[in-house]
N, C-alpha and C positions, 0 to 999 in steps of 0.2 A: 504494500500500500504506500504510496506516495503519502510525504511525512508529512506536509502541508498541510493535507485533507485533513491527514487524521489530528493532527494539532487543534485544526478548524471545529471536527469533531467532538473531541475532547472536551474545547474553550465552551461550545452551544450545549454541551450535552449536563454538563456542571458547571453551568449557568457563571462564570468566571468573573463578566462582568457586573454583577451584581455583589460580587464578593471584593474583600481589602485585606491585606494580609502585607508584613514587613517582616526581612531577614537582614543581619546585621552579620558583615564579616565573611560573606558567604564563599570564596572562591576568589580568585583571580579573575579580572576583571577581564582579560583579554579572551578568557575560554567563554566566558558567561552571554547568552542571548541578548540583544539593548532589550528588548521588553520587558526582561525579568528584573531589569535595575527599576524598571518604572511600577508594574505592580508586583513582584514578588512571588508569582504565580506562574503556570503552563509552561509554555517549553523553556526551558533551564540552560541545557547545554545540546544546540544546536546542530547535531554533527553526523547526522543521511538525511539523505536525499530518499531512499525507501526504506520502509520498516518491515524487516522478515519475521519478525518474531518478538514476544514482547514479553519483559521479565516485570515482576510486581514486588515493592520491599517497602518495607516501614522505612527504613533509613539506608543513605548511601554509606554504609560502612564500611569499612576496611574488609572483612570475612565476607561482606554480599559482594564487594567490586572483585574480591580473589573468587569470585563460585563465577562470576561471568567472565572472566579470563581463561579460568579453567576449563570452561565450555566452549571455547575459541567463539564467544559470543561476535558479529558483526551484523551492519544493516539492521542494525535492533533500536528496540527503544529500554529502556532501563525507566519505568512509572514508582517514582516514589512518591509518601506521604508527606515527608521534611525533604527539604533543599539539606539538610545537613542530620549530622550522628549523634545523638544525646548519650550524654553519660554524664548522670548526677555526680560520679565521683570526681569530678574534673571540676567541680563548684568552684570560683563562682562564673567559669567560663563552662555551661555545661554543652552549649554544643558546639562541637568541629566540622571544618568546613572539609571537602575533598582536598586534598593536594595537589599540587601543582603535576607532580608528576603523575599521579591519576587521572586529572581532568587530561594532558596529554595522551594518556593511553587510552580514553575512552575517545577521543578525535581520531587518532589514528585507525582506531577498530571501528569507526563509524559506529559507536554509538549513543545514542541521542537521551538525554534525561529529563523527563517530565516530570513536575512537581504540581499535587493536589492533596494543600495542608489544607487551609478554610474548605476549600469546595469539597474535600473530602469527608469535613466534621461534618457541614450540615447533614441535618438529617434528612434521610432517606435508601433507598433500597440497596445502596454498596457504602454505607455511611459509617465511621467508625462506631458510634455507642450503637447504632439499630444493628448492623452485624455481630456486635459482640453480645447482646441480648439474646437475640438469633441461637448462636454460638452456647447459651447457658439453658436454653428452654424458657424463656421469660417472653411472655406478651407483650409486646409495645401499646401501649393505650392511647399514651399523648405526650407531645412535648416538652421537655422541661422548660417554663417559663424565665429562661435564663439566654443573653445574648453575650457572644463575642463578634467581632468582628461582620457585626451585620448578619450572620447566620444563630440560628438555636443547636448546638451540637449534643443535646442529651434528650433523655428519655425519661418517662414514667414508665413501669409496666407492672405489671400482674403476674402471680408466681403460687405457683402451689406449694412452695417451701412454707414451713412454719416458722422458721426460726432463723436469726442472723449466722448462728452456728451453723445451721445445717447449708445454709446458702454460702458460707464459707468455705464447706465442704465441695463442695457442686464446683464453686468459683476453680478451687485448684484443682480437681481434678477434668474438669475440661482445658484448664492452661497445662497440664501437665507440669505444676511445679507446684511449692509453696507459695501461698497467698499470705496477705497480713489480715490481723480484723482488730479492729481498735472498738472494743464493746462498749462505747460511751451511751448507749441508750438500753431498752426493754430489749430482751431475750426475744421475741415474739415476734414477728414481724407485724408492723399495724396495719391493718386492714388490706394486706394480700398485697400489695405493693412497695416497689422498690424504686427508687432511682439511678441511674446509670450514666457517666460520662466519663468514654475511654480517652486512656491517655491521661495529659497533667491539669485533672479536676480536681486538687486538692487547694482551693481558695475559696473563703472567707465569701465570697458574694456566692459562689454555688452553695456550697451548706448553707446559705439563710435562706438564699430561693429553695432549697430539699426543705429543710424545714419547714417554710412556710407554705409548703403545701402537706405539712400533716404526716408528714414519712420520717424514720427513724432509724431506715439502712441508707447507706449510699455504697455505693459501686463505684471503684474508679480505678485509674493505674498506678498513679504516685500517693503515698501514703508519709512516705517519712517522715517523723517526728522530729524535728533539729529546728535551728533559730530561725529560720527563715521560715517554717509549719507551723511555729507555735501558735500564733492567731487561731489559724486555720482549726488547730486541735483543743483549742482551747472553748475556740465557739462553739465545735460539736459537741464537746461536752458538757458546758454550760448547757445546749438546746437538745442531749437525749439523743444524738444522732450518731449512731456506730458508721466506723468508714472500714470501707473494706478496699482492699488495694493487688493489683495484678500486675504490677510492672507499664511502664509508659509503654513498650515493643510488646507484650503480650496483651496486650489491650486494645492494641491497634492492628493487630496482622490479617483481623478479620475480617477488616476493609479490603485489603490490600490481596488477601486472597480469593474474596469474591471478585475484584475486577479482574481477574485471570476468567471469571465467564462475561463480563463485559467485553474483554478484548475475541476472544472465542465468537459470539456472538456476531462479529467482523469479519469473521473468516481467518484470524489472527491466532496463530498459536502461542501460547500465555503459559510462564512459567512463575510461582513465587518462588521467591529465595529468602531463607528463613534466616533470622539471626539468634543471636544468646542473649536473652534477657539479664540487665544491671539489675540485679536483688535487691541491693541496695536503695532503689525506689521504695522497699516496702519499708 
């Protein structure tokens, strides 16, 4: 598919221009698309002319860019979540931009990286919190009345779990690792529903908006406790509201794995490539 189109595609189909989103530090300016210094968003690094095959990741890491090397990846496109690699433990610079000598390697192999952070929170049917619900058995009922960046990226749903424990339970073992759960509210879950927003939902205006809609679990990725969280931990427990935490990468991959049938759907063959979740989120 000629990359043009599909960039075209992409921008109309996750509605882009209704979206605003800024990256700070991202790359080298000379590998970088002009348009992505202006919104921060869609094609990233500019580099086929056709796309033979299309790879999906949470972040352009170091371990994701070695699995498309490995694959003598070319003519591709490389669809991430973040323009850049989060790792809490690098505080207080926690994300890294590609390297100079990777953003090289990826020109020479022809291949091209598209970036859908905002368009990818909102919600909807390849959207990070609605697929990660998806992903636990949870109902989506309606949206979390909470905005960033011009879109609503979370959820309410419905759950036949009874308990924040038991929903703890559930949580890691569909992530296939340990989860965190910070029991600052009732055992029970209140009235069959939960809130959910993957990725780094651990601020102080989401727990009032969860709270103020009467719920007492939250769902989310980043959970840590340390000085920068302490609001954050401090309000849910003041306001009864247990968080539960999955990692910022295991939170999000859901997304990033269902557009592997978005691309499909194109006649495009669609690989995810999977990383190592930072624990240290929780």
């Amino acid at each position: 598919m000629n990359s043009e189109d599909l960039y075209r595609k992409l921008d109309a189909d996750f509605r882009l221009s209704e979206c605003r989103d800024e990256w700070e530090d991202y790359g080298e300016a000379r590998f970088v698309a002009p348009q992505f210094h202006e919104r921060f968003m869609g094609v990233f690094l500019d580099n086929a002319r056709e796309i033979n095959r299309v790879y999906t990741a949470v972040f352009p890491s170091p371990p994701v860019l070695e699995k498309l090397y490995a694959a003598d990846a070319s003519d591709a496109l490389l669809l991430t979540h973040h323009a850049m690699t989060w790792d809490i433990r690098l505080a207080p610079t926690v994300f890294g931009a590609i390297s100079s000598d990777d953003m090289e390697m990826l020109r020479r192999r022809r291949i091209a990286v598209y970036v859908l952070h905002v368009p990818l929170d909102r919600n909807g049917p390849y959207s990070t919190s609605v697929t990660l619900a998806s992903a636990l058995g949870l109902e989506v009922a309606e949206d979390l009345d909470f905005e960033y960046c011009g879109v609503k990226p979370g959820v309410i749903c419905k759950t036949s779990v009874k308990t924040v424990a038991e929903l703890s339970a559930r949580f890691s073992e569909v992530l296939g690792h340990r989860t965190s759960m910070y029991p600052y509210g009732e055992a029970a879950i209140r009235d069959g529903l939960v809130a959910v927003v993957a990725g780094g939902g651990n601020e102080p205006e989401v727990i009032q908006c969860v709270a103020d809609r009467g719920l007492n679990a939250y769902l989310t990725g980043i959970t840590v406790l340390n000085d920068v969280s302490r609001p954050a931990h401090d309000l849910a427990a003041g306001l009864g509201l247990s968080l539960l935490g999955g990692t910022h990468y295991s939170t999000e991959k859901f997304a990033c794995l269902a557009m592997c049938l978005y691309f499909q759907e194109l006649g495009l063959e669609a690989e995810f490539l999977d990383d190592v979740p930072v624990m240290e989120d929780l």
